[in-house]
C-alpha positions in Angstrom: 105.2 58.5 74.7 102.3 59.7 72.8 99.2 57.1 72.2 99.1 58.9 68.5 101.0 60.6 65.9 100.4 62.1 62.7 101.7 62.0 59.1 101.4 64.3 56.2 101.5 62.6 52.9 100.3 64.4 49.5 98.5 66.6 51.6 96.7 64.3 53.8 96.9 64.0 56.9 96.8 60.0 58.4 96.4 59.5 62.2 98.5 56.6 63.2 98.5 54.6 66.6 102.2 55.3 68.5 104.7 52.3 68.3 104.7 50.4 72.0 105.7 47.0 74.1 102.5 46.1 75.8 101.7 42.4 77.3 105.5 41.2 76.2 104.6 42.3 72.3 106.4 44.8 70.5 103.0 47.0 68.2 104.6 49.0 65.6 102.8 52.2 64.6 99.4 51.7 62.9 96.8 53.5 60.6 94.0 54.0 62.7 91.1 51.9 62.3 93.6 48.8 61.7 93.9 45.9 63.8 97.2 44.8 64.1 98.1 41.5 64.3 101.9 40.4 65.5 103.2 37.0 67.0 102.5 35.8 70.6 104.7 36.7 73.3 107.4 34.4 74.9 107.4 30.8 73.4 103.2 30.9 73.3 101.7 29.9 69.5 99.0 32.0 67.8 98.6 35.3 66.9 98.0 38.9 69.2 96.0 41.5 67.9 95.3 44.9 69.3 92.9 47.4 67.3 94.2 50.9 66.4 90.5 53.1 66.9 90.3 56.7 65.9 92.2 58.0 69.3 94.4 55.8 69.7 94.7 52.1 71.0 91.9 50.3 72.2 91.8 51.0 76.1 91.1 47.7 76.9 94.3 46.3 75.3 95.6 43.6 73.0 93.7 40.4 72.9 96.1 37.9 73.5 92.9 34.9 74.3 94.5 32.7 71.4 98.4 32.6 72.1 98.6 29.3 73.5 101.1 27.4 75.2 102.8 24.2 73.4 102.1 21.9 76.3 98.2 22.3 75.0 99.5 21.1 71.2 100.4 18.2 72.4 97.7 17.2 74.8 95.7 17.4 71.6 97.7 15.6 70.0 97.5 13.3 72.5 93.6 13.4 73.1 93.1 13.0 69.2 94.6 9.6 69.5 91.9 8.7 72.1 89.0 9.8 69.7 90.3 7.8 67.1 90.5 4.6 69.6 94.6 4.8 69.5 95.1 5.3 73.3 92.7 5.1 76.5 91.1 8.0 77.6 92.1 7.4 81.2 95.9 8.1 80.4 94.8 11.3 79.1 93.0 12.4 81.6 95.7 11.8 84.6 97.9 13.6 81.9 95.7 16.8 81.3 94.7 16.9 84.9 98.4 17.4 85.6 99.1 19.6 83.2 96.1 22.0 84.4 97.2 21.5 88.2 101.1 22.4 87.4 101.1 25.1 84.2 100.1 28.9 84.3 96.9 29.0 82.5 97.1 31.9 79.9 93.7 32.7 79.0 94.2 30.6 75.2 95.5 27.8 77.5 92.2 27.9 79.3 89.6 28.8 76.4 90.8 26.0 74.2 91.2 23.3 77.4 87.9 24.4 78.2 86.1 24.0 74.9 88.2 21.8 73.0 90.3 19.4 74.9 87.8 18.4 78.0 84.7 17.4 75.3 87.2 16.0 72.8 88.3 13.7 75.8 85.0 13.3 77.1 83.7 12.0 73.2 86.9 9.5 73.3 85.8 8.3 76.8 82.0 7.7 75.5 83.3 5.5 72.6 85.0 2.9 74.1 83.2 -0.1 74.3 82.0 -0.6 78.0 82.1 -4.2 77.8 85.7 -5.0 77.1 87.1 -6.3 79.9 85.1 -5.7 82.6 87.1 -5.6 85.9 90.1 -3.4 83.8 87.6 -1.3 82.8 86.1 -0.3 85.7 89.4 0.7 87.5 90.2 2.2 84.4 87.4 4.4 84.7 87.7 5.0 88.2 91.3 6.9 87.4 89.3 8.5 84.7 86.2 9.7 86.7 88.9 11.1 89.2 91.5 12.8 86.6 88.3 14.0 84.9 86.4 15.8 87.8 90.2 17.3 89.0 91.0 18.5 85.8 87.7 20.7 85.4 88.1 21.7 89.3 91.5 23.5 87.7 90.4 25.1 84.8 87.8 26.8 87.6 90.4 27.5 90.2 91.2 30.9 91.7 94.1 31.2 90.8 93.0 31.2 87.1 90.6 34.2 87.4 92.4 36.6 85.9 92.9 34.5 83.2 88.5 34.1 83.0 88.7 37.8 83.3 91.4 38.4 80.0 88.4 37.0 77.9 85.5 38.2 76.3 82.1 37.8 77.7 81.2 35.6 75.1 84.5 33.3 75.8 83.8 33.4 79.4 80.3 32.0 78.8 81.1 29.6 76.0 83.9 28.3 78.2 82.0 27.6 81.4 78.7 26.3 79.8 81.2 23.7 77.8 82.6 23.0 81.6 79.2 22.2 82.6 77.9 20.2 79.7 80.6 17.9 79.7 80.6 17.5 83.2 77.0 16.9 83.3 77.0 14.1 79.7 80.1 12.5 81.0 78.6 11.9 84.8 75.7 10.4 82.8 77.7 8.3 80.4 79.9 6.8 83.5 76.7 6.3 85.5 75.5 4.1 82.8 78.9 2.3 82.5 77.9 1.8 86.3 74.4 0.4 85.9 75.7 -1.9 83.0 78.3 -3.8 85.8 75.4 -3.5 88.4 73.9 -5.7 86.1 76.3 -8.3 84.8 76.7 -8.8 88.3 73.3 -9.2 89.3 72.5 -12.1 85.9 
């Protein structure tokens, strides 16, 4: 199959990108210098796009970084409530922890986990007060410390690389400096939570 095709119309001649299935989407033929734009594959949400250059489709292929699965949606969903003080940010955490240890990661899955999800979770966590209940909310942060750390460890795991490698440069940085700023303010938030029992207990 030919990566282009031409079309006479009036007299001009328009160079058009050859319809293909590539990355489980179906690209219909395209004007060159178009992007096309055409639904995720499989049951993921969001939109594909592939760019139509002057020779053809891009080499590189169609950028499927924001088709996202629909387990995400609903850890959002989910992880929204703890923001707004609706649900503890601990059961979120075991929850997205498991979700990032059992699913396959596309790379939308892991861009918005990494910079939406994780720091939404981690501003939820920070905003509950530290002195309700003490004892409860120790343990209750001990589960979230532990879901928390995990679920980062998951979004970095090997066997995600090739979902790292499926985004841009610019993703792949934003992505891991949000990993490591919210790893680094939520160790200092729970180590504060820590020094405020050290000294109740202490008085």
């Amino acid at each position: 199959v030919p990566d282009e095709t031409n079309e006479s119309i009036n007299g001009v001649v328009d160079k058009f990108c050859e319809e293909t299935m590539e990355r489980g989407v179906f690209w219909p033929k395209t004007r060159f210098g178009r992007i096309a734009e055409e639904r995720c594959p499989k049951n993921l949400r969001g939109i594909a796009i592939w760019r139509c250059l002057r020779y053809g489709w891009d080499k590189s292929g169609p950028d499927i970084t924001d088709c996202i699965s629909p387990w995400v949606f609903r850890l959002d969903e989910q992880i929204q409530r703890v923001v707004t003080g609706n649900e503890p940010s601990y059961t979120a955490a075991v929850a997205l922890n498991e979700a990032l240890r059992d699913q396959d990661l596309t790379s939308g899955d892991l861009k918005k986990s990494s910079m939406k999800l994780l720091p939404n979770l981690a501003q939820g966590f920070q905003r509950e007060d530290p002195f309700e209940n003490r004892p409860i909310k120790i343990e209750r942060m001990k589960i979230f410390k532990k879901a928390f750390v995990s679920a980062n460890s998951n979004l970095l795991s090997l066997r995600n690389a090739q979902s790292w490698q499926n985004l841009s440069r610019q993703d792949q940085s934003q992505a891991a400096t949000s990993i490591l700023v919210t790893m680094e303010d939520t160790g200092f938030h729970i180590a504060s939570l820590m020094d405020i029992g050290t000294s109740e207990m202490t008085v």
